[in-house]
Backbone as a chain_set.jsonl record, in Angstrom:
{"seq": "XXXXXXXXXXXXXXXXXXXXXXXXXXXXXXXXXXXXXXXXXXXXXXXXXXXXXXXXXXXXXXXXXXXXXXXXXX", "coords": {"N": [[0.838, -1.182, 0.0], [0.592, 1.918, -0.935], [1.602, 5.022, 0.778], [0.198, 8.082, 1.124], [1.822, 10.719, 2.705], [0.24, 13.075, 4.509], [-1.241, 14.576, 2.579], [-3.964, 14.775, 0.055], [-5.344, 13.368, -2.607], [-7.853, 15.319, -4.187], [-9.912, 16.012, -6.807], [-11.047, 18.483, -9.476], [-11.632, 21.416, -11.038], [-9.298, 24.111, -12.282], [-8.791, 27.323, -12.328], [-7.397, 30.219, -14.541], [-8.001, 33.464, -13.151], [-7.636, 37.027, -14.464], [-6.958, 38.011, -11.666], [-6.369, 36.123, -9.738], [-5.907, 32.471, -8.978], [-7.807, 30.047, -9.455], [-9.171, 27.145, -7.967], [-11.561, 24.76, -8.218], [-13.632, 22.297, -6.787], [-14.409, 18.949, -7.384], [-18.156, 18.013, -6.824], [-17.924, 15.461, -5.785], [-15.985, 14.41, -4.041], [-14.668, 14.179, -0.829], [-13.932, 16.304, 1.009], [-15.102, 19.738, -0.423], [-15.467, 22.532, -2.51], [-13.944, 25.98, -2.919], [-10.949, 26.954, -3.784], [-8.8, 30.116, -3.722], [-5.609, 31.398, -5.021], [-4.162, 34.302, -5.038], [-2.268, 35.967, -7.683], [-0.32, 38.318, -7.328], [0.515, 36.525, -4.963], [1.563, 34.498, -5.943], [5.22, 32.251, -6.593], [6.224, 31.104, -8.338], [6.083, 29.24, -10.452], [6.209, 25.315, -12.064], [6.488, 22.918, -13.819], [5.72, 19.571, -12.965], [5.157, 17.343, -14.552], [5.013, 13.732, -15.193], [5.334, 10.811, -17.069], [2.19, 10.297, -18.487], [0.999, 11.723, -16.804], [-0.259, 14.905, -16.161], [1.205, 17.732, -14.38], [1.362, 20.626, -11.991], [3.327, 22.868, -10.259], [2.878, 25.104, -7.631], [4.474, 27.279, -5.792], [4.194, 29.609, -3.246], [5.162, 31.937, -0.729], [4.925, 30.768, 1.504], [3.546, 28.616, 1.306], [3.286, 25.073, -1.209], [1.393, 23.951, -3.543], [0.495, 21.35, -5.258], [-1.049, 20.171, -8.474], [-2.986, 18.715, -10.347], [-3.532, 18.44, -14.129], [-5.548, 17.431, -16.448], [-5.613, 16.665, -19.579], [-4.641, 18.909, -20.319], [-2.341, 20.286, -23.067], [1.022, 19.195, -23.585]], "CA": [[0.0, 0.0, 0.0], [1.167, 3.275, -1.329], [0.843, 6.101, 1.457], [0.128, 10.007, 0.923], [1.787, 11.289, 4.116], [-0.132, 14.717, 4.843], [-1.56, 15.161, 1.218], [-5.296, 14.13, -0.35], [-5.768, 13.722, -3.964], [-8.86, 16.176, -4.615], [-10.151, 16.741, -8.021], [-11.617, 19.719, -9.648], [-11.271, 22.044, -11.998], [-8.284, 24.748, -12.113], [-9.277, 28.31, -13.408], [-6.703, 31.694, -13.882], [-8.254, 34.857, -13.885], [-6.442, 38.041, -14.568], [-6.144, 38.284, -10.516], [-6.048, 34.798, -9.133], [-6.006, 30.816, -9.941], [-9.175, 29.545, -8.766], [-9.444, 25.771, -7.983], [-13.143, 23.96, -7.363], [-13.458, 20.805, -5.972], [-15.585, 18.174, -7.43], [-19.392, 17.744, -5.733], [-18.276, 13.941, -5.276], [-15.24, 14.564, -3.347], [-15.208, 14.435, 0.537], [-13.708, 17.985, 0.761], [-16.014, 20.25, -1.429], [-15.164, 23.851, -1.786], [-13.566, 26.924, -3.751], [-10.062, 27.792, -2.928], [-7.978, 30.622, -4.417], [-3.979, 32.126, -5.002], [-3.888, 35.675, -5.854], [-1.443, 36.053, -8.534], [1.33, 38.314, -7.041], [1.364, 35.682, -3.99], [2.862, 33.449, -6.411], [7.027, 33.13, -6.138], [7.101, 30.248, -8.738], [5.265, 27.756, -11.373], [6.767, 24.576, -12.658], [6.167, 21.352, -14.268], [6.859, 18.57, -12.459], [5.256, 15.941, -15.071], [6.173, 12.779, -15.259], [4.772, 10.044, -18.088], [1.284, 10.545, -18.729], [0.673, 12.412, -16.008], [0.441, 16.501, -16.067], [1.063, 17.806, -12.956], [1.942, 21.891, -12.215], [3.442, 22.827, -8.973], [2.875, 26.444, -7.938], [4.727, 28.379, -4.769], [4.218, 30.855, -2.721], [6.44, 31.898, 0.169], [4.733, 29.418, 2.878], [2.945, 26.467, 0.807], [3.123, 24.989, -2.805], [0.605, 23.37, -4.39], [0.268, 20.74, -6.913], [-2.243, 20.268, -9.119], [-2.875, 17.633, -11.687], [-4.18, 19.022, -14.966], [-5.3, 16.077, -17.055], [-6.513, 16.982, -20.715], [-3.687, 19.91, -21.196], [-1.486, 20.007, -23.529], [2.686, 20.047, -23.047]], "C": [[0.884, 1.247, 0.0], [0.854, 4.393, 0.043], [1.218, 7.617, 1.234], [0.129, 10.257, 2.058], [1.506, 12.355, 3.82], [-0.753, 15.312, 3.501], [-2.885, 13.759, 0.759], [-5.645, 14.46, -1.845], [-7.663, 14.29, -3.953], [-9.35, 16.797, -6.229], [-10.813, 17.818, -8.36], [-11.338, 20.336, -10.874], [-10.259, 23.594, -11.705], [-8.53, 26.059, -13.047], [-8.08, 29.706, -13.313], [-7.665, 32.742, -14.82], [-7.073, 36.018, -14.379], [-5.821, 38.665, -13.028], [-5.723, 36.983, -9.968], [-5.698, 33.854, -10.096], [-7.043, 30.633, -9.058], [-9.175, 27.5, -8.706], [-11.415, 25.386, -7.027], [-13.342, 22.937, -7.359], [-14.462, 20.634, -7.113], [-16.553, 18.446, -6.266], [-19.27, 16.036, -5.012], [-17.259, 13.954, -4.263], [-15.467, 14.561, -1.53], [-15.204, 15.679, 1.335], [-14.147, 18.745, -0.413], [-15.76, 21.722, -0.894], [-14.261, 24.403, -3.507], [-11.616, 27.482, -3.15], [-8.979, 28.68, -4.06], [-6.625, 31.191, -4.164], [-4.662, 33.409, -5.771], [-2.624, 35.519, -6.928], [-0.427, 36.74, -7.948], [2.056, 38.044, -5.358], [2.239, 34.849, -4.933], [3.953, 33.527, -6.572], [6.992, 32.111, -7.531], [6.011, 29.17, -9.169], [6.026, 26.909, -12.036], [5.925, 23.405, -12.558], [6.732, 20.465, -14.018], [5.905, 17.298, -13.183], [5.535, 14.975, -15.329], [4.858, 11.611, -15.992], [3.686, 10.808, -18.705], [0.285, 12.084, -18.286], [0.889, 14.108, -16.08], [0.028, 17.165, -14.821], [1.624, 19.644, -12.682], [1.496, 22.27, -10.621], [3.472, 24.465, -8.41], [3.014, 26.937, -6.159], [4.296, 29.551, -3.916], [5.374, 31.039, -1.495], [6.281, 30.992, 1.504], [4.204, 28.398, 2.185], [3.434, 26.573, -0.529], [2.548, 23.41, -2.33], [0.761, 22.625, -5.346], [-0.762, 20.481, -7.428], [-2.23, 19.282, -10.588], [-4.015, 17.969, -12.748], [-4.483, 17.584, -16.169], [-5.694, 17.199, -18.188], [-5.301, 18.354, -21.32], [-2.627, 19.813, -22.028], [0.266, 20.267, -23.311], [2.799, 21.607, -23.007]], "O": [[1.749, 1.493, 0.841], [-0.349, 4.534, 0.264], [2.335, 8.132, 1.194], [-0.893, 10.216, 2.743], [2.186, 12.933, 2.972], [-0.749, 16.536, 3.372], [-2.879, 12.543, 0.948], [-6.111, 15.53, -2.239], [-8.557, 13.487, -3.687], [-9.094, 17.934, -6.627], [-11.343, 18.317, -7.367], [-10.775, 19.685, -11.754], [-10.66, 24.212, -10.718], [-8.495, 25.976, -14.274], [-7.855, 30.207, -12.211], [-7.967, 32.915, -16.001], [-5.881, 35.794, -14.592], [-4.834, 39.388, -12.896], [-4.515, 36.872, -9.754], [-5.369, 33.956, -11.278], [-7.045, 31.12, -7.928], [-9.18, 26.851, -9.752], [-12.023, 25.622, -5.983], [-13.102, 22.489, -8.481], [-15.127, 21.503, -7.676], [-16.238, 18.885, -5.16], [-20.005, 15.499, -4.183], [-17.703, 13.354, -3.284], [-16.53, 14.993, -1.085], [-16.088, 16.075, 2.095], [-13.597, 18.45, -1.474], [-15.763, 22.161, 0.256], [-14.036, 23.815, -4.564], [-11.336, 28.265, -2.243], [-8.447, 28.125, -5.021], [-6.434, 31.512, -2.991], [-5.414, 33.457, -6.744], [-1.978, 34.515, -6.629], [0.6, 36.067, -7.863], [3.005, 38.524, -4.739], [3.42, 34.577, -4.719], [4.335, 34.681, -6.766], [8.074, 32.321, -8.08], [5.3, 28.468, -8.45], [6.765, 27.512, -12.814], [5.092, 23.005, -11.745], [7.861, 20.18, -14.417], [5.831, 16.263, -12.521], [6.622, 14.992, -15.906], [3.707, 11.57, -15.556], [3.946, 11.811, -19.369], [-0.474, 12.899, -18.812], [2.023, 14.586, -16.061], [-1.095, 17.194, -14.316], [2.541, 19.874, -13.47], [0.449, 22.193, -9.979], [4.353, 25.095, -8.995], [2.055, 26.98, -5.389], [4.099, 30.57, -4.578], [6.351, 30.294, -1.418], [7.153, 30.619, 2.288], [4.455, 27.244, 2.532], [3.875, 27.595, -1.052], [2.811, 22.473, -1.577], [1.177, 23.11, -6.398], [-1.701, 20.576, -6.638], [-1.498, 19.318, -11.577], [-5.205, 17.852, -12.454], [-3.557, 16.891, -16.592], [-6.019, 18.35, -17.897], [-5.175, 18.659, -22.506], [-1.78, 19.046, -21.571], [0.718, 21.35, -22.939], [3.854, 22.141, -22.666]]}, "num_chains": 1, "name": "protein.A"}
């Protein structure tokens, strides 16, 4: 058995405006909800993809975030 110490895969959808990034949960999820980054909290976006998988990891000066974008292109 694989374990996710301290981290819960959550799906959703991933939106940037011209001030934030907006993430919204799925309704099937057990955590359901809206949560946003302002844009000049962010220190730092990168791609940490790996096979199939697209994955985009995004900073600020106390957390980073990952976020798995399926359907985007390289």
């Amino acid at each position: 058995m694989v374990r996710m110490q301290g981290s819960e895969a959550i799906g959703g959808q991933l939106h940037v405006t011209n001030y934030r990034l907006v993430f919204c949960s799925h309704f099937a999820n057990r955590a359901t909800g809206r949560f946003t980054i302002f844009l000049p909290v962010i220190s730092g976006v990168r791609d940490t993809s790996w096979g199939i998988k697209r994955q985009i990891e995004v900073s600020t000066r106390t957390h980073q975030f990952t976020f798995v974008a399926w359907g985007s292109p390289r």
